[in-house]
N, C-alpha and C positions, 0 to 999 in steps of 0.2 A: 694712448695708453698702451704700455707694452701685454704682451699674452703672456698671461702665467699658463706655466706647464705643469697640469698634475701629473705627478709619475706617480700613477698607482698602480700596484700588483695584484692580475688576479690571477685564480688557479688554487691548486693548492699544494704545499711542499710533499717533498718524500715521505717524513715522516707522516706527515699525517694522513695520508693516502696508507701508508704502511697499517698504522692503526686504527683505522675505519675499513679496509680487508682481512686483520686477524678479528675485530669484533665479527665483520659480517662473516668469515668463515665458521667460529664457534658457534653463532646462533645456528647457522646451517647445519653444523656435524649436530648439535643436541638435538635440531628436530628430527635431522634423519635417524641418530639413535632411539630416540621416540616414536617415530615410527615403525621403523623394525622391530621394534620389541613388542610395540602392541599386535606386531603380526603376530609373529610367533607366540605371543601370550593364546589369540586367536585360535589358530593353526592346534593347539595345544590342547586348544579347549573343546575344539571340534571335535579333535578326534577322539578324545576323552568320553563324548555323550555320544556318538554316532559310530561306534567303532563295535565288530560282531562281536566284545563277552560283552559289551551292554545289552545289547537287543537280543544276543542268545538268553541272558540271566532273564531279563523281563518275558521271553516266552518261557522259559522256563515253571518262571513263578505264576505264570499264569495259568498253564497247564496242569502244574501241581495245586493248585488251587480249587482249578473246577473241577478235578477226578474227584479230588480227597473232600471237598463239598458235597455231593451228591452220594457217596458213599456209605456203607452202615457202621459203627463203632464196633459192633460186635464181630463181623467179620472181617477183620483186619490183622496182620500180623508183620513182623518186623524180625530182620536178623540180630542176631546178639550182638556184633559188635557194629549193627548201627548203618551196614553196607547196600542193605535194599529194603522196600516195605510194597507190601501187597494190602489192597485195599479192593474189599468187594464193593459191587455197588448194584442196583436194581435196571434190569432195560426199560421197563417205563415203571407209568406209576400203579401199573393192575396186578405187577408182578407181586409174591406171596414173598417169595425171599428171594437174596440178592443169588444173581445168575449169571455177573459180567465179576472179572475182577482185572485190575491195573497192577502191575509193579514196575516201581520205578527203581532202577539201579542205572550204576554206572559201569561203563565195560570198554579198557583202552583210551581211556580218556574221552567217550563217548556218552551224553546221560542220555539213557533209552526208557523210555517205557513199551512196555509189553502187555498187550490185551489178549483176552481171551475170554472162555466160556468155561464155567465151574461145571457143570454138568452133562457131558464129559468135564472134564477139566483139557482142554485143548486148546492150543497159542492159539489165536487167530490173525494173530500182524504184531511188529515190535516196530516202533515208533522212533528213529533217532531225533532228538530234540536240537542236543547245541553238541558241539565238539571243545574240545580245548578246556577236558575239566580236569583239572587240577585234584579234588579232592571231594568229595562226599558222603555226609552223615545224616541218617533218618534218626527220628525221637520222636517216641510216641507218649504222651503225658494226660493219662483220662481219655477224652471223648479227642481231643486234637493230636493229629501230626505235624511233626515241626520237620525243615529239610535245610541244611545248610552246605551251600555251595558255592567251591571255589573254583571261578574258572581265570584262564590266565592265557595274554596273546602278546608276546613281545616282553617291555617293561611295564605291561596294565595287566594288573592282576585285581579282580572284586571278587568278594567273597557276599551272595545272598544267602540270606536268613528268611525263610518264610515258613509260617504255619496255616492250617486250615483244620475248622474245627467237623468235623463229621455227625451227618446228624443221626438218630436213633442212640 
């Protein structure tokens, strides 16, 4: 019996090698675009939440918070257009009337507070909080003060809002 010859071809041609490398390079460039982008989405977001006017606003707001707590309503007082506010408040709790007082203002783009003693009335230390302030307004409304502040480093700029209600 004679031998038959299968002639069959393997392999595979040009083209189709050609388009089984432009698929597998597209899928390759979209994951890597995918990738980078969710870095930088990352990268973005970091430094959004960990960046110094976040964590300067949040000591901020914290400091303004527990002065103007502790404080009396009655002696408290505030500039007219809004630029600094003075807030007495008691050294402990035997004291007859308040004998400490806090003002928080802004100075060079610096929010500072300033403490001292009402009777004398003499500094006894000024306190720099955060730098990089942009802008700030005290309001006082009844028994609370309200503080809004704009601080700004690069292209992040946040503006905190906080109030604290004073008691007496």
């Amino acid at each position: 019996m004679p031998k038959q010859r299968f002639n069959l071809k393997t392999g595979l041609t040009t083209i189709e090698l050609m388009v089984a490398s432009a698929i597998g390079i597209m899928i390759f460039a979209g994951v890597t675009v995918l990738l980078v982008d969710s870095q930088r989405g990352w990268n973005r977001m970091y430094s959004r939440l960990y960046s110094d006017v976040v964590t300067d606003s949040f000591i901020v707001r914290k400091a303004f918070d527990s002065i103007v707590r502790k404080s009396a309503s009655a002696y408290s007082s505030i500039d007219d257009d809004g630029s600094w506010l003075e807030v007495c408040y008691y050294a402990d709790e035997f004291s007859v009337a308040p004998d400490l007082y806090a003002r928080f203002y802004e100075s060079d783009g610096d929010f500072n507070i300033e403490y001292g003693t009402l009777n004398p009335k003499e500094t006894t230390g000024v306190q720099t909080i955060c730098s990089n302030v942009v802008d700030c307004v005290f309001k006082k409304v009844g028994t609370s003060a309200q503080m809004i502040l704009t601080t700004e480093e690069g292209s992040q700029q946040i503006t905190t809002i906080t109030s604290a209600v004073m008691h007496n």
